[in-house]
C-alpha positions as CSV (number, residue, x, y, z in Angstrom):
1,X,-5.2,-12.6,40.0
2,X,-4.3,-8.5,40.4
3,X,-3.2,-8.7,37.0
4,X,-6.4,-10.3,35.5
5,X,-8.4,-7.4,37.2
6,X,-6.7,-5.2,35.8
7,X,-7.1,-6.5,32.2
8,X,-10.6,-6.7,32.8
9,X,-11.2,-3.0,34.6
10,X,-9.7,-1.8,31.3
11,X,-11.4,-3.9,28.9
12,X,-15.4,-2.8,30.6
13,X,-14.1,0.5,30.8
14,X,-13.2,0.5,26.9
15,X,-16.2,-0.4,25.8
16,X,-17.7,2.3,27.8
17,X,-15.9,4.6,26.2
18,X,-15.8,3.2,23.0
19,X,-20.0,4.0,23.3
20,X,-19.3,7.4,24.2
21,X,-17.1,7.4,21.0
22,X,-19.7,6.8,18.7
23,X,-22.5,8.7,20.3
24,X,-20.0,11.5,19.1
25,X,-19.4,9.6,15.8
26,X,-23.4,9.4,14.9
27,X,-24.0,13.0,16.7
28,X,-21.7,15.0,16.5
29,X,-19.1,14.5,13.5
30,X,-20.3,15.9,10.3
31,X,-20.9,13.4,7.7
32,X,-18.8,12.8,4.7
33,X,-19.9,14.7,1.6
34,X,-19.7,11.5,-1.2
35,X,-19.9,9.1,1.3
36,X,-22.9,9.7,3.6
37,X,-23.7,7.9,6.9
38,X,-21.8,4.9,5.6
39,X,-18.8,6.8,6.8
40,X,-19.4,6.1,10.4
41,X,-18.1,2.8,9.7
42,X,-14.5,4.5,9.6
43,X,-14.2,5.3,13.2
44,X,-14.8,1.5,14.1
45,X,-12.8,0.4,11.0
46,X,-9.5,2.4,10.8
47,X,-8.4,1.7,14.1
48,X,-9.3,-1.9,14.5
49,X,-7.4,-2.6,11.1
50,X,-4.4,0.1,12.7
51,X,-4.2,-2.2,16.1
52,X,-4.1,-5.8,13.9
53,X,-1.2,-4.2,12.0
54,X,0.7,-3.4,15.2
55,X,-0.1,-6.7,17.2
56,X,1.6,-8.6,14.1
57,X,4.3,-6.1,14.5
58,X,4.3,-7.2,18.2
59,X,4.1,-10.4,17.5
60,X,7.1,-10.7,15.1
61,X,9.7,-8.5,17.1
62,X,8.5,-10.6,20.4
63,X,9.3,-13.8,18.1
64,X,13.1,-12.2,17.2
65,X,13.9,-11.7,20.7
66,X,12.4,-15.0,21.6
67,X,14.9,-17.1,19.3
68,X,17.3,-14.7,21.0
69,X,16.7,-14.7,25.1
70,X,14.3,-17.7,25.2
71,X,12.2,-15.9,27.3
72,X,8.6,-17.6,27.7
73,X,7.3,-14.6,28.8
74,X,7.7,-13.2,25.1
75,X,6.4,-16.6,23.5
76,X,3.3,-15.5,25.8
77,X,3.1,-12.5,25.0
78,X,2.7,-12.9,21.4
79,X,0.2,-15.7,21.8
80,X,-1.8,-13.0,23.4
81,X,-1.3,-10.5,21.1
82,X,-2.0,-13.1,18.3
83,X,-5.4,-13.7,20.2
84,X,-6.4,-10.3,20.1
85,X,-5.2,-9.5,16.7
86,X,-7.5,-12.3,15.0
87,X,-10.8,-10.5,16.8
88,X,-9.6,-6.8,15.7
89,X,-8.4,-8.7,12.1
90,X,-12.5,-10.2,12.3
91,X,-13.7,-6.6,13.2
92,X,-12.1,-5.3,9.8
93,X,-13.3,-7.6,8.1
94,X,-16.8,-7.5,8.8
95,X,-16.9,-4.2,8.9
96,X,-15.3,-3.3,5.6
97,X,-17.6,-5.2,3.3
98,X,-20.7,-3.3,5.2
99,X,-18.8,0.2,4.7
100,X,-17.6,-1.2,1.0
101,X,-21.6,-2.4,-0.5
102,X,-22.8,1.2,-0.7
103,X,-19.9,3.2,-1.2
104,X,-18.0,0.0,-4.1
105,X,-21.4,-1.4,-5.1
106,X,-19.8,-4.2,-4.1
107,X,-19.5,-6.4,-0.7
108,X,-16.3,-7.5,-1.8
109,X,-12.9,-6.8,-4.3
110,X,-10.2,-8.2,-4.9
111,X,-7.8,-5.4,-4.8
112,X,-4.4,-5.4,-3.5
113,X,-4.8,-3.7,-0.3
114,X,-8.0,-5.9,0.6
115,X,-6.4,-9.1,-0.3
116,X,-3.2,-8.7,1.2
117,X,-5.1,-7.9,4.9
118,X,-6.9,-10.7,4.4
119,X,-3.9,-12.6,3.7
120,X,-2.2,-10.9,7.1
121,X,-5.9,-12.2,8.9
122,X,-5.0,-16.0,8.2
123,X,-1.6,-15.3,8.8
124,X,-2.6,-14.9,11.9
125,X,-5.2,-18.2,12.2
126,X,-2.3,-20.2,11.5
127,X,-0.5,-19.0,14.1
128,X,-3.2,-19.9,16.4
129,X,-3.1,-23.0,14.9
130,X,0.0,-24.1,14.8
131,X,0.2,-23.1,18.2
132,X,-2.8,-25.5,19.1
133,X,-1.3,-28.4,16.8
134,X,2.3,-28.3,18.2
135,X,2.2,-29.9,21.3
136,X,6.0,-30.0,22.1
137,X,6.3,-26.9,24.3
138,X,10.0,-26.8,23.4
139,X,9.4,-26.4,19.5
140,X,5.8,-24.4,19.7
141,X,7.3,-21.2,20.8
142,X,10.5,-21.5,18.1
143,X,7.9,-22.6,15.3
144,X,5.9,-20.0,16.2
145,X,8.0,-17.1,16.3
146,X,9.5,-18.1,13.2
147,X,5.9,-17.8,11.6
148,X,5.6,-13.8,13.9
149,X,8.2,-13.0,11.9
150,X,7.2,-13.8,8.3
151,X,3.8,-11.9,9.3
152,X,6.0,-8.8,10.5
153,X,7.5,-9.1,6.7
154,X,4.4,-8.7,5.3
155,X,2.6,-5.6,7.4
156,X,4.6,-2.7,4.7
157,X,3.1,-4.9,2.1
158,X,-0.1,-4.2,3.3
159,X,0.4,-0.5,4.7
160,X,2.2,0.4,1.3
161,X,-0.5,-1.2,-0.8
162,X,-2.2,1.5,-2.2
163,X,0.6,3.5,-3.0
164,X,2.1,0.3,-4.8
165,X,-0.3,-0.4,-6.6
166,X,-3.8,0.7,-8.3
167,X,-7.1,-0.4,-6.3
168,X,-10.7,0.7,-5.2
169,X,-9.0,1.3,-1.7
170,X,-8.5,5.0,-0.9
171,X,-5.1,6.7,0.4
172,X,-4.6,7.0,4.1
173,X,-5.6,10.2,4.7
174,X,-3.7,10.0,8.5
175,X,-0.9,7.6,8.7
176,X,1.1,9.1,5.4
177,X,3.9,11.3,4.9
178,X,1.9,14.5,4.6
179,X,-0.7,16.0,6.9
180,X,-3.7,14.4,7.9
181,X,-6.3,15.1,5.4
182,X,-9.0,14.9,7.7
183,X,-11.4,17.9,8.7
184,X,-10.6,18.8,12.7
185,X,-13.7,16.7,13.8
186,X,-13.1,14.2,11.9
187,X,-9.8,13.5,12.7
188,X,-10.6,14.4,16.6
189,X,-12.9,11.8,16.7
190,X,-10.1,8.5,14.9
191,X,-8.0,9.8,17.5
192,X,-10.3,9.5,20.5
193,X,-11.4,6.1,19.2
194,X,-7.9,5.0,18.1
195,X,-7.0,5.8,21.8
196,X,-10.0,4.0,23.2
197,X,-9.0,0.6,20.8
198,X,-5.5,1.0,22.2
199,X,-6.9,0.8,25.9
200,X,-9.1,-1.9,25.0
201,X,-5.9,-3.9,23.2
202,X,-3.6,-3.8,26.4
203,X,-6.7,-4.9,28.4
204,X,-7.3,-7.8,26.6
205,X,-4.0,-8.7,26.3
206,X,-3.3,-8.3,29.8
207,X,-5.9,-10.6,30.2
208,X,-4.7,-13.0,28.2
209,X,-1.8,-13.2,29.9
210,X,-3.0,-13.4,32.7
211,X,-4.9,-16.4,31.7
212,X,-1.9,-18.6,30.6
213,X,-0.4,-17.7,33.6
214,X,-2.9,-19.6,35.6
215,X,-2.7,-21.9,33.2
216,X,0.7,-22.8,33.5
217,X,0.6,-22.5,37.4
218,X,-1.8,-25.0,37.2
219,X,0.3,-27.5,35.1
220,X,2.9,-26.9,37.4
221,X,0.6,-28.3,40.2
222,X,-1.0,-31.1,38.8
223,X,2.8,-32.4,37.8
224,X,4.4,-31.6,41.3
């Protein structure tokens, strides 16, 4: 299918640049003064954790217009989006305790920020699985966007976190009401790899959907 290629041209093609990304991460962008090399870990981190925040945002608007329009392509569309969420929702959390161990002492905390992600990540496994236990396809999509919707309620929760309440997790020092905080090449370099993970994100979702697509068509056929 053209639009399977096209999820996958842009899925190989973010990971290439995604390389070229952190060759400039490990080469080229100064290291952090307190922090040291463990820093790095920020350019993989930040934006993975940015892009599972918006795909629940995704999911939970494409659930309101759902209930609304009945429209399976949104129901499929958020199924994708769940999808890809849960691997960039994994990413963060591997990452974080590896980035966390030298800078926290710690591999883990139970800080607000940190828990309520982690609450947002199996927010997200249960709406792969109640999609998977659900097996009347009139009530999965309406269960299911109901659930979006609760996980599009709590994204502020976690975004707001640190400046709610006291933790070991730092500020944002992009996405907050003043200027970035970052040095030029610092910030240069999120942005390149934010724009990469964002290429990477509509590739796999595209081929996601284009994946239940076939899947459907094939339904169609076996019960015509």
């Amino acid at each position: 299918m053209k639009l399977a290629r096209v999820g996958l041209s842009l899925t190989v093609l973010s990971f290439l640049l995604l390389a070229g990304v952190y060759v400039r991460a490990l080469a080229v962008t100064p290291l952090e003064r307190t922090q040291g090399a463990a820093q790095k870990i920020f350019y993989l981190h930040v934006p993975a954790a940015v892009w599972t925040e918006v795909a629940v945002v995704l999911i939970g608007i494409a659930g309101i217009f759902f209930l609304f329009l009945k429209d399976p392509r949104l129901d499929r569309f958020a199924e994708a989006a769940a999808e890809v969420g849960t691997a960039f929702g994994a990413v963060v959390l591997t990452t974080g305790p590896i980035w966390g161990k030298p800078v926290w002492g710690t591999w883990w905390a139970w800080e607000p920020r940190l828990t309520l992600f982690l609450l947002l990540f199996l927010l997200l496994l249960s709406y792969l699985i109640l999609r998977g236990a659900v097996t009347d396809p009139g009530l999965r999509p309406r269960y299911s966007a109901v659930l979006g919707i609760c996980g599009l309620v709590l994204v502020p929760f976690v975004h707001l976190s640190v400046y709610m309440f006291r933790g070991l997790h730092p500020q944002p020092v992009v996405l907050k009401p003043s200027a970035p905080s970052l040095p030029p090449e610092m910030l240069v370099t999120l942005l390149l790899s934010f724009g990469v993970f964002t290429l990477l994100f509509v590739g796999l979702v595209t081929q996601r959907i284009a994946l239940a697509q076939l899947r459907e068509a094939r339904g169609r056929s076996l019960r015509a």
